[in-house]
N, C-alpha and C positions, 0 to 999 in steps of 0.2 A: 504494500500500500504506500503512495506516496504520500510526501509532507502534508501535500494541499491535499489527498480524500481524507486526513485524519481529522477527528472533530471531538474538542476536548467537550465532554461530558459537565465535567466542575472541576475549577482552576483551584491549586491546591489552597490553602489559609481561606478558605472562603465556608460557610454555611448557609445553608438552603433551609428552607421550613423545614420540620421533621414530623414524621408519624408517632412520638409519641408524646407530643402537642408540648414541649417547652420552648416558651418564648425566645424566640431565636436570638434574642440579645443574652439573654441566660444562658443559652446552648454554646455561641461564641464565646463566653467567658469558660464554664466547661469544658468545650474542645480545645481551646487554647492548654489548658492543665492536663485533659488525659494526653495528649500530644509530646508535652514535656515527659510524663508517666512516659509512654509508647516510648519516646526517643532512651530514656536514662534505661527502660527492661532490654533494649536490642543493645545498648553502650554495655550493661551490666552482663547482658547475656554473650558478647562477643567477647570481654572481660576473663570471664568462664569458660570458655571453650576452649582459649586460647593456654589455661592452665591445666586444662585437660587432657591436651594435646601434648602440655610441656613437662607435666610433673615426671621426676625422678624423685630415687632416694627411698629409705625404713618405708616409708608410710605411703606406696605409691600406691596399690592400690585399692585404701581407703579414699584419697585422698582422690585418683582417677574417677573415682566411682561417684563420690560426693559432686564431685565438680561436673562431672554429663548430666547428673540428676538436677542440678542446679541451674545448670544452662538452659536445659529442658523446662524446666521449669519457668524460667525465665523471659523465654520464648511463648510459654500459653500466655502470661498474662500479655506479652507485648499483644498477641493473638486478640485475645478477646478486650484487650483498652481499643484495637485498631475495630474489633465490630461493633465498640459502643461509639466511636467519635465516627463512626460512619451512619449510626443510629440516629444521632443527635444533626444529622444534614452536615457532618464535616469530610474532609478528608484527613484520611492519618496521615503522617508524616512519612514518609521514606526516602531511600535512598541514604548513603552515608553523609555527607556532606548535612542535607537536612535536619538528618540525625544527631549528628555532631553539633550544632547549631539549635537545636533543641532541648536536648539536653543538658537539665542538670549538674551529671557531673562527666568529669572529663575518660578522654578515652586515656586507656592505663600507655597505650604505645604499642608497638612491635616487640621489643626487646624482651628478651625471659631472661624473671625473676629465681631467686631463690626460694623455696618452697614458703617461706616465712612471710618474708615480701610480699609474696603473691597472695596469701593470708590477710595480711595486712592493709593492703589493698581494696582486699573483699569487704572486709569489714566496713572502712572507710566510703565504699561504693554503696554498699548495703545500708549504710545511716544516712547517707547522703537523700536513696531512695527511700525508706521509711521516712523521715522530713518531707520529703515531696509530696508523696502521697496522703499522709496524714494531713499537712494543710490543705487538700484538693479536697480529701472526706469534708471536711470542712467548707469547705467553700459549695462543693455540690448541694451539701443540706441545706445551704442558708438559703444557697438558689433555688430550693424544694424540687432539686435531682435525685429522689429516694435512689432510686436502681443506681446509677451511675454510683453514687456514695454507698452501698450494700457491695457493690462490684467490686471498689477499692477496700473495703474493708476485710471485706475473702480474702482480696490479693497483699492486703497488708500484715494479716494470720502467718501466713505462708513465708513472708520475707523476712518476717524479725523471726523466725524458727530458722531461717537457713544461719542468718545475723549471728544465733546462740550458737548453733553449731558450729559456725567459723571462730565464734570465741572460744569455743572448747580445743579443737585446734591450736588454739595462740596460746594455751595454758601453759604453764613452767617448766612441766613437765615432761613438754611434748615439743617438737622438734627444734632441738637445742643443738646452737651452733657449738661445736666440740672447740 
């Protein structure tokens, strides 16, 4: 198909009426935050993967295994924030670059860490997104976005448990640089 037969549908940062009737100045302020959500779970989930792919060492694999399940994980909710901002008449964010530009917090890099580090990291990534999300619950309820705020709060269960377990991880006892 050429340039000229394509015909964009709806131009990205833009919101249309939606079907499940919130006031589209309310929806735009919503979409604008699961957006940021969506961009920080693909930063957070590419994060993950990339430790997955990279872990050596005692504890690889608890540590391999923790980190796909993570990723995976990470990936449903980008998943379903992208079918709620498309619910609410938006488009979700993609592509890297928009990603990057979207989110919260920063991409960790290319370079592999040491098991500790990359730990580290997580965690820091992981509070970064609990912060996000929690003020979004927030902000959806005041806009009376029940589901949208139900949706992040499922998704918020789930993060600060991954959160604990990375702090279990960092504990004294456990992977110590000799």
């Amino acid at each position: 198909m050429s340039k000229q037969q394509r015909q964009i549908r709806q131009q990205a940062g833009t919101v249309e009426e939606n079907p499940v009737r919130l006031d589209r100045g309310k929806a735009e302020q919503v979409v604008e935050a699961l957006n940021a959500d969506l961009a920080a779970s693909y930063v957070l989930y590419h994060q993950l993967r990339k430790h997955h792919w990279n872990v050596a060492g005692a504890q690889y694999r608890e540590l391999h295994l923790f980190w796909g399940e993570a990723a995976e994980d990470a990936e449903e909710n980008a998943d379903e924030l992208a079918e709620r901002v498309q619910a609410l008449g938006g488009v979700p964010v993609s592509g890297p670059a928009a990603l990057e530009r979207h989110s919260p917090i920063p991409f960790e890099g290319e370079d592999v860490y040491d098991v500790r580090t990359s730990l580290e990291n997580d965690l820091d990534a992981y509070g970064d997104v609990i912060e996000s999300v929690s003020s979004h619950i927030e902000l959806a309820e005041s806009l009376g976005d029940h589901a949208t705020a139900e949706i992040l709060r499922e998704q918020l269960v789930g993060i600060e448990e991954y959160a604990h377990e990375v702090d279990h991880f960092l504990a004294h006892d456990s992977l110590t640089l000799w």
